[in-house]
FIKOLZA-1660 file (N, C-alpha, C; in steps of 0.1 Angstrom, whole numbers, plus 5000, padded with zeros to 4 digits):
% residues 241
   i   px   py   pz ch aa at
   1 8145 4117 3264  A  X  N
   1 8156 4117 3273  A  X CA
   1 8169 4112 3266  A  X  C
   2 8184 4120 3269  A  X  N
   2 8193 4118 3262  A  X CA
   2 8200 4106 3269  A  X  C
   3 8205 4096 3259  A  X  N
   3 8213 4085 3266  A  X CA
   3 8228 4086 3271  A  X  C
   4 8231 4090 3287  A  X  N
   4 8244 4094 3289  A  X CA
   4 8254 4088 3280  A  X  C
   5 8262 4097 3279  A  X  N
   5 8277 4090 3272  A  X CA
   5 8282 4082 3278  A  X  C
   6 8283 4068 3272  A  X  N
   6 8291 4060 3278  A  X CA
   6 8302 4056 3268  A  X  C
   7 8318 4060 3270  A  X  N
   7 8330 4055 3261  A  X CA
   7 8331 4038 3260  A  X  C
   8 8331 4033 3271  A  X  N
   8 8333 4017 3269  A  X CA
   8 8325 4012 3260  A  X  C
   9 8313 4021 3254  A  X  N
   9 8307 4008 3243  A  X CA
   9 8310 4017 3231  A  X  C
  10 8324 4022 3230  A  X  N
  10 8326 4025 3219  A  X CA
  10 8343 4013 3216  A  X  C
  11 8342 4004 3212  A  X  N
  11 8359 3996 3215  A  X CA
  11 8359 3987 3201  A  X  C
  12 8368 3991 3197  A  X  N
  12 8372 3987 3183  A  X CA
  12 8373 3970 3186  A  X  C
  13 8368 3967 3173  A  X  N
  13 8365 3946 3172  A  X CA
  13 8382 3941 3176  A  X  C
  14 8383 3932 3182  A  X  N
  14 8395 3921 3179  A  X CA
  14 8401 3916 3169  A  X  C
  15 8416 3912 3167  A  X  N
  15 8417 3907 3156  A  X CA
  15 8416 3895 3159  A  X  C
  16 8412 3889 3148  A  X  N
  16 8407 3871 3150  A  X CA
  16 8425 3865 3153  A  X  C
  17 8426 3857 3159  A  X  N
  17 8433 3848 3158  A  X CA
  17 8438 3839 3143  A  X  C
  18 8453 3838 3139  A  X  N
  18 8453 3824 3128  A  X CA
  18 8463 3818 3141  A  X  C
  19 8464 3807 3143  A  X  N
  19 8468 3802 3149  A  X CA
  19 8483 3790 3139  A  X  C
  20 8491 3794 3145  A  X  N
  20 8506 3779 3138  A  X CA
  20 8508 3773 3150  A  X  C
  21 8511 3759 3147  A  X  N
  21 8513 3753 3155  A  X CA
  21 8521 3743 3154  A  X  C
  22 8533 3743 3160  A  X  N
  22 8543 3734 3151  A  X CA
  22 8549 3724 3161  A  X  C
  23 8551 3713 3154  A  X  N
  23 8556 3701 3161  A  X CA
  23 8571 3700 3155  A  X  C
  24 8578 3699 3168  A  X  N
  24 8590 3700 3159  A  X CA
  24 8602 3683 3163  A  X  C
  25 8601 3678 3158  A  X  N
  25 8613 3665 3166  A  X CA
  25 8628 3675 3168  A  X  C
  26 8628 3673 3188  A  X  N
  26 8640 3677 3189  A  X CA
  26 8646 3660 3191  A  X  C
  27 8644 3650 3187  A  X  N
  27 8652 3638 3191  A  X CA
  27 8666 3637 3189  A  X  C
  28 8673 3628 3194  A  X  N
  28 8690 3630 3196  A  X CA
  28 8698 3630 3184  A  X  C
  29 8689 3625 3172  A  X  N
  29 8695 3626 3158  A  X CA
  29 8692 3641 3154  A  X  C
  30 8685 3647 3161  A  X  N
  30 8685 3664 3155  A  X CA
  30 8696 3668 3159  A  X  C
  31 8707 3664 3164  A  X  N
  31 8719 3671 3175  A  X CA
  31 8726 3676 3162  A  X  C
  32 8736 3694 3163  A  X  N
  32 8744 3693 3155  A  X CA
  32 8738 3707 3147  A  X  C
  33 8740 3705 3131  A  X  N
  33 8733 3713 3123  A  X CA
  33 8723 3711 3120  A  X  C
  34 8714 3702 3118  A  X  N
  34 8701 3701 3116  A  X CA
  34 8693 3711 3131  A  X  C
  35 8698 3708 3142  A  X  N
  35 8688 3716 3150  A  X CA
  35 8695 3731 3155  A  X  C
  36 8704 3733 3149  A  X  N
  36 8717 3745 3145  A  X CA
  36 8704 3753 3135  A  X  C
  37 8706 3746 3127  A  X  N
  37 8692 3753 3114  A  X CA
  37 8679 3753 3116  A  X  C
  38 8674 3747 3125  A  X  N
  38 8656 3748 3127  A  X CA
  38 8656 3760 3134  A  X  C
  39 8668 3758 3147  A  X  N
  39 8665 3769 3152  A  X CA
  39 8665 3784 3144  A  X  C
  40 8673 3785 3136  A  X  N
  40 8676 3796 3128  A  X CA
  40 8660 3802 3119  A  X  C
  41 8659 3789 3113  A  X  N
  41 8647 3789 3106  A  X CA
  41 8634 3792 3115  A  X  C
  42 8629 3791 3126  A  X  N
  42 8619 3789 3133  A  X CA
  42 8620 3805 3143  A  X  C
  43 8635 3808 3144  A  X  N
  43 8633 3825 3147  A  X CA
  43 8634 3834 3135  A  X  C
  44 8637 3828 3121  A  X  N
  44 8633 3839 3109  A  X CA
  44 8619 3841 3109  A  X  C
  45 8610 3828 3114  A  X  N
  45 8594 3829 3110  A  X CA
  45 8590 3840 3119  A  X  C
  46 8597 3839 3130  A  X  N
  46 8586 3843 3144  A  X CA
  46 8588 3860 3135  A  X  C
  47 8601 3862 3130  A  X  N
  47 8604 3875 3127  A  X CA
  47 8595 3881 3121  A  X  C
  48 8593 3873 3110  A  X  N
  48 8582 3880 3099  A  X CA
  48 8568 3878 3103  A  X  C
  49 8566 3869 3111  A  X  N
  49 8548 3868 3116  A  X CA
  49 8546 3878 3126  A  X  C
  50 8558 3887 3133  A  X  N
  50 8558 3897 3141  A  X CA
  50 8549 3909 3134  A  X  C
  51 8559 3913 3119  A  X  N
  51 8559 3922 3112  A  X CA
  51 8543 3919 3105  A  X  C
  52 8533 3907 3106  A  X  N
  52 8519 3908 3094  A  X CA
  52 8509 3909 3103  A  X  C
  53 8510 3916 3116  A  X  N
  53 8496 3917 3124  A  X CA
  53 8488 3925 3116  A  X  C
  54 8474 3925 3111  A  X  N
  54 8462 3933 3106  A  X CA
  54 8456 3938 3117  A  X  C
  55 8449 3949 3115  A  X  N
  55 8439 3954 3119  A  X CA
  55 8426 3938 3121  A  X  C
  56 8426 3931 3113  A  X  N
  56 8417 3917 3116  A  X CA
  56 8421 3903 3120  A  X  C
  57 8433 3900 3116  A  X  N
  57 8442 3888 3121  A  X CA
  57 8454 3896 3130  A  X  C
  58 8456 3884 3135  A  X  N
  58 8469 3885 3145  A  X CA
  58 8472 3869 3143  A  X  C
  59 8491 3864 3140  A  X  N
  59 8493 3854 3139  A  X CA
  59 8497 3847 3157  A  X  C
  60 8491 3836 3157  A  X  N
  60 8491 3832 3173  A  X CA
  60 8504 3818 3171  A  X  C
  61 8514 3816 3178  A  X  N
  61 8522 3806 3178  A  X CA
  61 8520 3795 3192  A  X  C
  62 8524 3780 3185  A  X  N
  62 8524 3771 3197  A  X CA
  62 8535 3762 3194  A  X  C
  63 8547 3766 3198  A  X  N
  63 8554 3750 3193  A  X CA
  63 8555 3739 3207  A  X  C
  64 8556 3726 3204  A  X  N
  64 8553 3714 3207  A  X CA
  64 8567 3709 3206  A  X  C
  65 8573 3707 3215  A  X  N
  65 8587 3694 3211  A  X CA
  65 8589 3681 3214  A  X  C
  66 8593 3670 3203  A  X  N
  66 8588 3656 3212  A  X CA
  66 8607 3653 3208  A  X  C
  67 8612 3646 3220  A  X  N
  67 8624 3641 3222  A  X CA
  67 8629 3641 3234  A  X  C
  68 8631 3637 3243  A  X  N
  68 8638 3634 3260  A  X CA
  68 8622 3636 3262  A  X  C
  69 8613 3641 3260  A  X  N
  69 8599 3646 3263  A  X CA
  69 8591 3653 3256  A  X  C
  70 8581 3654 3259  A  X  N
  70 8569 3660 3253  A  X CA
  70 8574 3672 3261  A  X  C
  71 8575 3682 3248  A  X  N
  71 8572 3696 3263  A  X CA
  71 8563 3708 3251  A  X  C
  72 8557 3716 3260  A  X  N
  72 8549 3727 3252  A  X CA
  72 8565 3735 3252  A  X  C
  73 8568 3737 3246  A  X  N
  73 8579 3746 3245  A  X CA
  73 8577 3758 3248  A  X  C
  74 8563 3767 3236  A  X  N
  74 8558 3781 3237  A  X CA
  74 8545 3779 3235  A  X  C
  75 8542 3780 3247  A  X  N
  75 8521 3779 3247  A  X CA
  75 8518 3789 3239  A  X  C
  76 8504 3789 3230  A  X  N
  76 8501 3793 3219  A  X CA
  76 8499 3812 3224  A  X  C
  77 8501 3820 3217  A  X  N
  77 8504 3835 3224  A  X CA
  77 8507 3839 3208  A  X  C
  78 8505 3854 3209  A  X  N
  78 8506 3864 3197  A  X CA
  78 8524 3862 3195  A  X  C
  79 8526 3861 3179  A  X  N
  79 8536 3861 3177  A  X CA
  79 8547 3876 3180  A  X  C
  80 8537 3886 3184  A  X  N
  80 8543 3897 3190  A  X CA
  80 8548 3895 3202  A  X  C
  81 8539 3882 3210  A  X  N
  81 8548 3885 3222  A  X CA
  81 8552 3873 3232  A  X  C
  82 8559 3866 3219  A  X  N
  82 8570 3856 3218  A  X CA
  82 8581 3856 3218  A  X  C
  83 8591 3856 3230  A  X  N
  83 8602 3857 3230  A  X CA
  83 8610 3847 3232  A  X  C
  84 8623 3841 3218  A  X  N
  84 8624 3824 3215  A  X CA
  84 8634 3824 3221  A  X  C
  85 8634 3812 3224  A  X  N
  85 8639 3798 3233  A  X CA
  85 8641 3790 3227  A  X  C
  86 8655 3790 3227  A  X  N
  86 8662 3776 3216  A  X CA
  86 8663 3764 3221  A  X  C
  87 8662 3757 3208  A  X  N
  87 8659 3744 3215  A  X CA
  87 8670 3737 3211  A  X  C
  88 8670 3727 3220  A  X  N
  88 8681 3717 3223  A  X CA
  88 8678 3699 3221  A  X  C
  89 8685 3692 3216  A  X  N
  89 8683 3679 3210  A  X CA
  89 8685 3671 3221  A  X  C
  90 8681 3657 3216  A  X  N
  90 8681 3645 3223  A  X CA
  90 8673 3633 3227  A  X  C
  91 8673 3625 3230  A  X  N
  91 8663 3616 3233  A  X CA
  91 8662 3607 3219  A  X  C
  92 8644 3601 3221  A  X  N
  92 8641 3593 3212  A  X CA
  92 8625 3598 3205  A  X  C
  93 8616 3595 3200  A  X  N
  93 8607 3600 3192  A  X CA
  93 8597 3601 3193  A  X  C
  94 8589 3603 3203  A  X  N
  94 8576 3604 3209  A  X CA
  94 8564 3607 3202  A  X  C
  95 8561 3611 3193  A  X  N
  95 8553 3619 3183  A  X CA
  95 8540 3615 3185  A  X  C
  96 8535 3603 3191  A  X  N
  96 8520 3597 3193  A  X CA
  96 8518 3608 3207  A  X  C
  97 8523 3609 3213  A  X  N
  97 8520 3621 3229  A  X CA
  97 8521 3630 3223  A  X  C
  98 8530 3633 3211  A  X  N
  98 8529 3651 3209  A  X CA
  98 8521 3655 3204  A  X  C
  99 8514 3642 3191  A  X  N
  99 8499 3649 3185  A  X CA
  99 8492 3645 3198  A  X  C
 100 8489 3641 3207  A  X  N
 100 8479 3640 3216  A  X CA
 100 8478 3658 3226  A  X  C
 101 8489 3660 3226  A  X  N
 101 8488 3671 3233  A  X CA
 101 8485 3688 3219  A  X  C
 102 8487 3685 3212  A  X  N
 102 8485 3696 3201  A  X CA
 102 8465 3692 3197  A  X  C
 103 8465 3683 3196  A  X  N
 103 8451 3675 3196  A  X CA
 103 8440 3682 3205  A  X  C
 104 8445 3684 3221  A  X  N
 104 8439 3685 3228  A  X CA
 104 8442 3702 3232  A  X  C
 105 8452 3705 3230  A  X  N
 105 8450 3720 3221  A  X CA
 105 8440 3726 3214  A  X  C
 106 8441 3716 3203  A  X  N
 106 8433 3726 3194  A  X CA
 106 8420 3726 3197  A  X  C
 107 8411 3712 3207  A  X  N
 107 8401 3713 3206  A  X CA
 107 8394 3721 3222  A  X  C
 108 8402 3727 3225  A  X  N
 108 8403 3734 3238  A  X CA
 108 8395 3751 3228  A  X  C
 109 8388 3750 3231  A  X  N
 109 8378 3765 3227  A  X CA
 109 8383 3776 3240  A  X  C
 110 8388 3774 3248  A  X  N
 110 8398 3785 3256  A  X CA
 110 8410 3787 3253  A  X  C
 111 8414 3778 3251  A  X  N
 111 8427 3780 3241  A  X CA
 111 8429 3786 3229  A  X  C
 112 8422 3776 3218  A  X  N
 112 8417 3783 3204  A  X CA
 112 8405 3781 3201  A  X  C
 113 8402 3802 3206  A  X  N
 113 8385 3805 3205  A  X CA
 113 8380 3802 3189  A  X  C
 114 8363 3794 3194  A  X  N
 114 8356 3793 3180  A  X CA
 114 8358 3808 3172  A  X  C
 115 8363 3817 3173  A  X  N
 115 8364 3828 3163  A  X CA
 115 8378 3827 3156  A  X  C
 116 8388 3819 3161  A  X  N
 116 8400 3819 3158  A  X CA
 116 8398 3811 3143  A  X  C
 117 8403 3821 3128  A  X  N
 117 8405 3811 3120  A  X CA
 117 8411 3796 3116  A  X  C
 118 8409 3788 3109  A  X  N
 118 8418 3777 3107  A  X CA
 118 8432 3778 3108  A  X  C
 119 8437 3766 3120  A  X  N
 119 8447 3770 3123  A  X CA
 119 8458 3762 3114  A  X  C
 120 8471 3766 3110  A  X  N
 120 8479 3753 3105  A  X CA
 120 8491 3753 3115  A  X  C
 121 8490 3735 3112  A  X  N
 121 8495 3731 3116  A  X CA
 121 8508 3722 3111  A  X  C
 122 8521 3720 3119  A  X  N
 122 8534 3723 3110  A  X CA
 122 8541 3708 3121  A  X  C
 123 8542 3695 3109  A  X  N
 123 8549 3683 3117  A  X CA
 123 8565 3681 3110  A  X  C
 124 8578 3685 3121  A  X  N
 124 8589 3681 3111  A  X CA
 124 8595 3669 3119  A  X  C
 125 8600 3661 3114  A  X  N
 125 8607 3653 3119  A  X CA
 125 8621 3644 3107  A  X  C
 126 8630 3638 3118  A  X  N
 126 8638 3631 3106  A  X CA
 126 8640 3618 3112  A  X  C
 127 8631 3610 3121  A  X  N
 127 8634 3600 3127  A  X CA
 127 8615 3589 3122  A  X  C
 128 8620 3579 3128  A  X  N
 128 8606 3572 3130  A  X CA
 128 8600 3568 3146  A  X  C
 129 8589 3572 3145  A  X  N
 129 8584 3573 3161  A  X CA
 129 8581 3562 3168  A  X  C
 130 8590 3561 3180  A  X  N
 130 8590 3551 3188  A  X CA
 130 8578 3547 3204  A  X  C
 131 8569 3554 3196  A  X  N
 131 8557 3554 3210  A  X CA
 131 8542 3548 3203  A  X  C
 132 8531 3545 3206  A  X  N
 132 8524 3544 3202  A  X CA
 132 8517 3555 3196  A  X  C
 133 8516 3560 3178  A  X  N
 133 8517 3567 3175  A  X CA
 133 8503 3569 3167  A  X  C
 134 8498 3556 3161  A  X  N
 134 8488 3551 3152  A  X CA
 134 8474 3556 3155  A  X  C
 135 8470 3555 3166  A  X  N
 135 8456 3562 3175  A  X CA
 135 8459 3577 3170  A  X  C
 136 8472 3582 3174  A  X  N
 136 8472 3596 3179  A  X CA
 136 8469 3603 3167  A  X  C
 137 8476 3595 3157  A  X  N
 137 8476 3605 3145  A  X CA
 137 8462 3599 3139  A  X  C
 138 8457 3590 3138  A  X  N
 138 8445 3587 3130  A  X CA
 138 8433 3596 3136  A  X  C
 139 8435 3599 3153  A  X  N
 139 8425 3613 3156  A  X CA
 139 8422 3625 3149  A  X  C
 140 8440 3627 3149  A  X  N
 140 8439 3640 3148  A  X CA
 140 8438 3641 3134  A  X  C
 141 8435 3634 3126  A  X  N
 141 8437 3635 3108  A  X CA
 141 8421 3635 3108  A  X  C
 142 8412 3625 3115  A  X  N
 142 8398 3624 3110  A  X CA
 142 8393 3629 3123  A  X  C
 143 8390 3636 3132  A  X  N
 143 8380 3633 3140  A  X CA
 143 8385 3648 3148  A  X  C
 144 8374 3656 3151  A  X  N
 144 8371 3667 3157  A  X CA
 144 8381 3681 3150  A  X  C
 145 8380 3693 3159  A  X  N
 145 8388 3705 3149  A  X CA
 145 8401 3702 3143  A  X  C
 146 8405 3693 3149  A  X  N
 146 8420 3689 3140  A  X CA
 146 8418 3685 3129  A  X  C
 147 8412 3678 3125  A  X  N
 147 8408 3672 3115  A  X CA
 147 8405 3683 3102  A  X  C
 148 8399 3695 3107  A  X  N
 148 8401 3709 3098  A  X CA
 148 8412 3714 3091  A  X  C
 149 8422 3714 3108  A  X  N
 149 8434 3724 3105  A  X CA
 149 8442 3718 3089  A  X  C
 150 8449 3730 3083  A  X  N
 150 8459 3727 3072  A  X CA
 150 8471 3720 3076  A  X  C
 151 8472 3711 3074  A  X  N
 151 8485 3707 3079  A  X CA
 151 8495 3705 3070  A  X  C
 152 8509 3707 3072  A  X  N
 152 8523 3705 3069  A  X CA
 152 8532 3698 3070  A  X  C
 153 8540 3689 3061  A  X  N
 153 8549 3679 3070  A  X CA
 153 8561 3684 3062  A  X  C
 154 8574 3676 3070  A  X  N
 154 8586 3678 3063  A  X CA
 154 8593 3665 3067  A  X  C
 155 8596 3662 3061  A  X  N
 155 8605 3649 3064  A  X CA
 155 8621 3657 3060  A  X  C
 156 8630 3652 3073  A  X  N
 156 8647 3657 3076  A  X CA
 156 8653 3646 3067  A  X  C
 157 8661 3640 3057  A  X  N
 157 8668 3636 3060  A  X CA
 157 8661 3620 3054  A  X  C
 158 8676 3610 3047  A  X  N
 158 8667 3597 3042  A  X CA
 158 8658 3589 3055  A  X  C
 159 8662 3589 3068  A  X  N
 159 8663 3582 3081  A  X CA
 159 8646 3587 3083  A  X  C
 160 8639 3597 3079  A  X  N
 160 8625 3603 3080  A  X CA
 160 8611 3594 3076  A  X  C
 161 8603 3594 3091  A  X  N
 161 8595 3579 3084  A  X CA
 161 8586 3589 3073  A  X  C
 162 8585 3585 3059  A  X  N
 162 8575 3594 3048  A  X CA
 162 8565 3586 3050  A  X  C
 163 8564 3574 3057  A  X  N
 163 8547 3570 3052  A  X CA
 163 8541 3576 3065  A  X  C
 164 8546 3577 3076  A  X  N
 164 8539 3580 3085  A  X CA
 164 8535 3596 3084  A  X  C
 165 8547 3606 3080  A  X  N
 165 8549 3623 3075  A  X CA
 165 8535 3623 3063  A  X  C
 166 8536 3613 3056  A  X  N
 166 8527 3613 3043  A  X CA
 166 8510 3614 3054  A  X  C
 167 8510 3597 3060  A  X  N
 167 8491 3598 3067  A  X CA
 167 8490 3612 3073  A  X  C
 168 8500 3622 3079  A  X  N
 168 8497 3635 3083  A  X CA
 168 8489 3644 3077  A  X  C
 169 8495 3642 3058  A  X  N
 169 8489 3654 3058  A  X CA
 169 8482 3650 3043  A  X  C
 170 8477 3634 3048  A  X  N
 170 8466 3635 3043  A  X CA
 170 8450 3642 3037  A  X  C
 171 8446 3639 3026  A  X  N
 171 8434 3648 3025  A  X CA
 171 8436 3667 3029  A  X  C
 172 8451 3668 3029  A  X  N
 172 8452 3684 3023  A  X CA
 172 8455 3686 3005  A  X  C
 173 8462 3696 3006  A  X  N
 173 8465 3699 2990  A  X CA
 173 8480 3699 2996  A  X  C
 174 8487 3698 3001  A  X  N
 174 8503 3696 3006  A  X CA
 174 8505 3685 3001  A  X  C
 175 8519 3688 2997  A  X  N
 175 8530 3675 2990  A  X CA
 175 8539 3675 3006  A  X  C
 176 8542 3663 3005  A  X  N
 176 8560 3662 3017  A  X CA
 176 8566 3666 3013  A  X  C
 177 8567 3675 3021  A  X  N
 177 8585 3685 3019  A  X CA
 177 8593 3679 3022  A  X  C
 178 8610 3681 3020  A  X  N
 178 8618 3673 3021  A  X CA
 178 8626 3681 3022  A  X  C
 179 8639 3679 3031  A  X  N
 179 8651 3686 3031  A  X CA
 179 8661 3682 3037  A  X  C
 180 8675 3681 3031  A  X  N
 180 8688 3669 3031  A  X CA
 180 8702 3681 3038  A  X  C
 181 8691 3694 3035  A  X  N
 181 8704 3702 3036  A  X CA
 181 8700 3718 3044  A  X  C
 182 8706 3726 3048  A  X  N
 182 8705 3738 3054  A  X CA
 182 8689 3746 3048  A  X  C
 183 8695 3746 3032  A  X  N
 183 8687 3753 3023  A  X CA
 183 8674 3750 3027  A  X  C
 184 8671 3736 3019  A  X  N
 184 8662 3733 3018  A  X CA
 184 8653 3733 3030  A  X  C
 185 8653 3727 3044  A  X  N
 185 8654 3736 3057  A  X CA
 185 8642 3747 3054  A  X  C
 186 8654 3762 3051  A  X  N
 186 8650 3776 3053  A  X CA
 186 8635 3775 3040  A  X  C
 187 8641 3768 3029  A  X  N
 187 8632 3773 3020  A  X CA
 187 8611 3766 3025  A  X  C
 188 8617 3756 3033  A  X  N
 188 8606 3748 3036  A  X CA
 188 8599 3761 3048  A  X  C
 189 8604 3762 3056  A  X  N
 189 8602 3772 3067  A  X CA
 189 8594 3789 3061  A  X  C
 190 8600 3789 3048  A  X  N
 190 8600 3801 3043  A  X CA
 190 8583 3797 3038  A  X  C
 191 8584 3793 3031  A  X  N
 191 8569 3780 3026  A  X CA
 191 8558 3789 3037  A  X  C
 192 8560 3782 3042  A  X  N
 192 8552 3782 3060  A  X CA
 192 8549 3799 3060  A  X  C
 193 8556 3804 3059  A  X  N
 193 8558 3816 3064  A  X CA
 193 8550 3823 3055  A  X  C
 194 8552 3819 3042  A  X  N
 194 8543 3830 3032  A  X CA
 194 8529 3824 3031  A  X  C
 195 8528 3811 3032  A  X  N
 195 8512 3809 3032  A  X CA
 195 8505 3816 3041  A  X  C
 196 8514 3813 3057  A  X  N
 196 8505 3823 3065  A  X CA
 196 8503 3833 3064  A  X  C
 197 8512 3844 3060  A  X  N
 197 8509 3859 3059  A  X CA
 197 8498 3861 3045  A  X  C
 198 8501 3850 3040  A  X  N
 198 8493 3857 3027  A  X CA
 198 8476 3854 3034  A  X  C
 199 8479 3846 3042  A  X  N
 199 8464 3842 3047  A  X CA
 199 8458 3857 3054  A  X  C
 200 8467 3864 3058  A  X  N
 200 8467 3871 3068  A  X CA
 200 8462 3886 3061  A  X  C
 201 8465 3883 3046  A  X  N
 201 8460 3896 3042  A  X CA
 201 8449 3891 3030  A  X  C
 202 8440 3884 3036  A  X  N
 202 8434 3875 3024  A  X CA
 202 8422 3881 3027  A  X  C
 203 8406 3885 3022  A  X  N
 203 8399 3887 3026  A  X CA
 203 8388 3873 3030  A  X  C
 204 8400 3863 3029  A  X  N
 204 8388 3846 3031  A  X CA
 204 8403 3842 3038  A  X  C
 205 8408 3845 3050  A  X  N
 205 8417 3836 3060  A  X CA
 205 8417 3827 3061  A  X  C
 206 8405 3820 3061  A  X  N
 206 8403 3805 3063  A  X CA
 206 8404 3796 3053  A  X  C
 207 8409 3802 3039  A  X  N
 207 8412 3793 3027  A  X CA
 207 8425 3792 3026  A  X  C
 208 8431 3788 3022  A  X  N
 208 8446 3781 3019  A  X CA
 208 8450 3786 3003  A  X  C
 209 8463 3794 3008  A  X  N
 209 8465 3795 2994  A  X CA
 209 8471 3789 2986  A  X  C
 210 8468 3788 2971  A  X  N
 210 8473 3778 2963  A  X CA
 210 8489 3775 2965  A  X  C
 211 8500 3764 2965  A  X  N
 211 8511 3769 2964  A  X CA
 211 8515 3773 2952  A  X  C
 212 8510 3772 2938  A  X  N
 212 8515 3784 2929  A  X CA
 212 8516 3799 2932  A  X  C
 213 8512 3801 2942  A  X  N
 213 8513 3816 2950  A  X CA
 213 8519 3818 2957  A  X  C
 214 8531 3812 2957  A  X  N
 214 8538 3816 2964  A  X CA
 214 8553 3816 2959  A  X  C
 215 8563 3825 2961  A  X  N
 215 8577 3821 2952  A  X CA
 215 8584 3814 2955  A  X  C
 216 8587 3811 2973  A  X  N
 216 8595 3799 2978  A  X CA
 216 8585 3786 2971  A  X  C
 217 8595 3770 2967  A  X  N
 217 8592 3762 2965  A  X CA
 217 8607 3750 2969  A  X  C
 218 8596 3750 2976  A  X  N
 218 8605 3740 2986  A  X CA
 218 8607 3729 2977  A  X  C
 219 8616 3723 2982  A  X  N
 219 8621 3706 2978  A  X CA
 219 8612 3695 2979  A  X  C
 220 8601 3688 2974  A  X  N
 220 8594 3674 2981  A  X CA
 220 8600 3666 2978  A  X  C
 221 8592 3652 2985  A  X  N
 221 8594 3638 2982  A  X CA
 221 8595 3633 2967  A  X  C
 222 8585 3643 2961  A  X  N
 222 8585 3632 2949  A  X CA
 222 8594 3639 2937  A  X  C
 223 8597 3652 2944  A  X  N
 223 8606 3656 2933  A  X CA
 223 8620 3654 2937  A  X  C
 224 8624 3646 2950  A  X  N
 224 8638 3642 2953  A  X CA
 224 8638 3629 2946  A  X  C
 225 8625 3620 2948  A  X  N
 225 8629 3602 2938  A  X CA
 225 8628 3608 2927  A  X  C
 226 8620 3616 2920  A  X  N
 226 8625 3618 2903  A  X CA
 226 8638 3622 2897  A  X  C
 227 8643 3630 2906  A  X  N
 227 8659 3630 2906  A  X CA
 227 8667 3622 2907  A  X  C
 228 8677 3613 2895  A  X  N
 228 8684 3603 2899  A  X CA
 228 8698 3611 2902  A  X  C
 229 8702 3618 2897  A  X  N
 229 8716 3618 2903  A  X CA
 229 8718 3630 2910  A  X  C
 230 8724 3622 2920  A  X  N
 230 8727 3634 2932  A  X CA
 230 8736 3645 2930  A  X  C
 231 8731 3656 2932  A  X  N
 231 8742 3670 2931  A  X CA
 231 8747 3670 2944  A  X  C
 232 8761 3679 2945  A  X  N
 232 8767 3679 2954  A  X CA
 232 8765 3693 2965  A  X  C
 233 8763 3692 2972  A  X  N
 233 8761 3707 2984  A  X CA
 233 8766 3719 2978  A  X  C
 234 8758 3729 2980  A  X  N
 234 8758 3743 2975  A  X CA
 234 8769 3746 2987  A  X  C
 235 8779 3753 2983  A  X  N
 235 8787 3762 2996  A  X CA
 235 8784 3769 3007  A  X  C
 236 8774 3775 2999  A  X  N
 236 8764 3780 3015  A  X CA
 236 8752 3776 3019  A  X  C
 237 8751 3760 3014  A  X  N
 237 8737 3757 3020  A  X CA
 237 8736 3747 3030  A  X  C
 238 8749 3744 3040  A  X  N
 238 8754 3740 3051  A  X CA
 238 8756 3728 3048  A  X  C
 239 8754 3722 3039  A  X  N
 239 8761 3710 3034  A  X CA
 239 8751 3692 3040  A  X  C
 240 8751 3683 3030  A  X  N
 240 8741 3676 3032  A  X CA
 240 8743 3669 3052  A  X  C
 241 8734 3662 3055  A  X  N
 241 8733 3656 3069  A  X CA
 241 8736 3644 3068  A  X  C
% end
């Protein structure tokens, strides 16, 4: 006997999820050009993670803002179908509630399904956090799916706590990025941008690519103290903060 045709069990696989998820300090020292530039920088990404959906990945975005409040800004969703919302500065530095809420994100398996590859995760700030912060982050560095994710820090500016930006992104292969000016900013963002896509056309998604593979090379921490003498602002690189 012939087995009737049925179309519905013919449906092409899903693409897995990579999930970014970015913490961003909108605190009242972001006011101005610094948060003039993230924003700039943060709708260049969405642009190009629009343009690298595969037939197997799809990139998924979540940003997180801590300043006047914790807010989910853009609950985590296909970067196709994200439409940005600029953000605005102020307040003070909350960052122990913000990894608590990205924490409890990630370990949300309805939020981000066990098929969703390693997700990274993206901490900028230029301030030092005024909440109880020490629990929040020592979770999410050792203990449950966070503890996986790749993570990224950037420290804004001298005013940036680095030892705390440093325990973040502990036990990855990431240096602290650094940036004093516009550029450095875009180029950090740009960073971000190419690891993911390249993840995206990787046949191992879930590995991290080296950063010699990549052409942007952002500014770090340790290659701003080996620098003794300060150069002056590029003309078009919006000039230091």
């Amino acid at each position: 006997m012939n087995t009737p045709f049925d179309p519905s069990k013919f449906t092409a696989p899903k693409a897995k999820p990579l999930p970014v998820i970015l913490l961003l300090d909108v605190s009242g020292s972001m006011g101005g050009e610094k948060i003039d530039n993230m924003n700039e920088a943060v709708r260049d990404m969405l642009d190009v993670f629009r343009g690298n959906e595969t037939s197997e990945t799809e990139i998924w975005v979540s940003i997180i803002t801590f300043g006047s409040e914790v807010t989910l800004h853009q609950p985590l969703a296909s970067a196709n179908n994200i439409q940005w919302q600029t953000l605005a500065a102020g307040g003070m530095t909350p960052l122990g509630v913000a990894l608590e809420m990205a924490k409890a994100m990630i370990e949300d398996k309805d939020v981000v399904p066990s098929r969703a590859y390693r997700p990274t995760v993206v901490l900028v700030s230029d301030g030092q956090p005024n909440d109880g912060w020490k629990g929040a982050l020592r979770d999410f560095v050792n203990e449950g799916r966070s503890a996986k994710c790749d993570r990224m820090a950037m420290a804004i500016g001298a005013d940036a706590d680095k030892a705390v930006l440093g325990a973040f992104i502990e036990g990855t292969q990431n240096p602290l990025f650094y940036a004093e000016n516009a550029r450095q900013m875009k180029d950090f963002f740009k960073f971000v941008t190419m690891s993911v896509t390249l993840r995206t056309k990787s046949q191992a998604p879930n590995a991290i690519p080296p950063a010699s593979s990549i052409d942007v090379q952002p500014t770090t921490i340790g290659a701003r103290q080996e620098s003794a003498v300060p150069t002056a602002p590029d003309a078009d690189d919006g000039g230091y903060w």
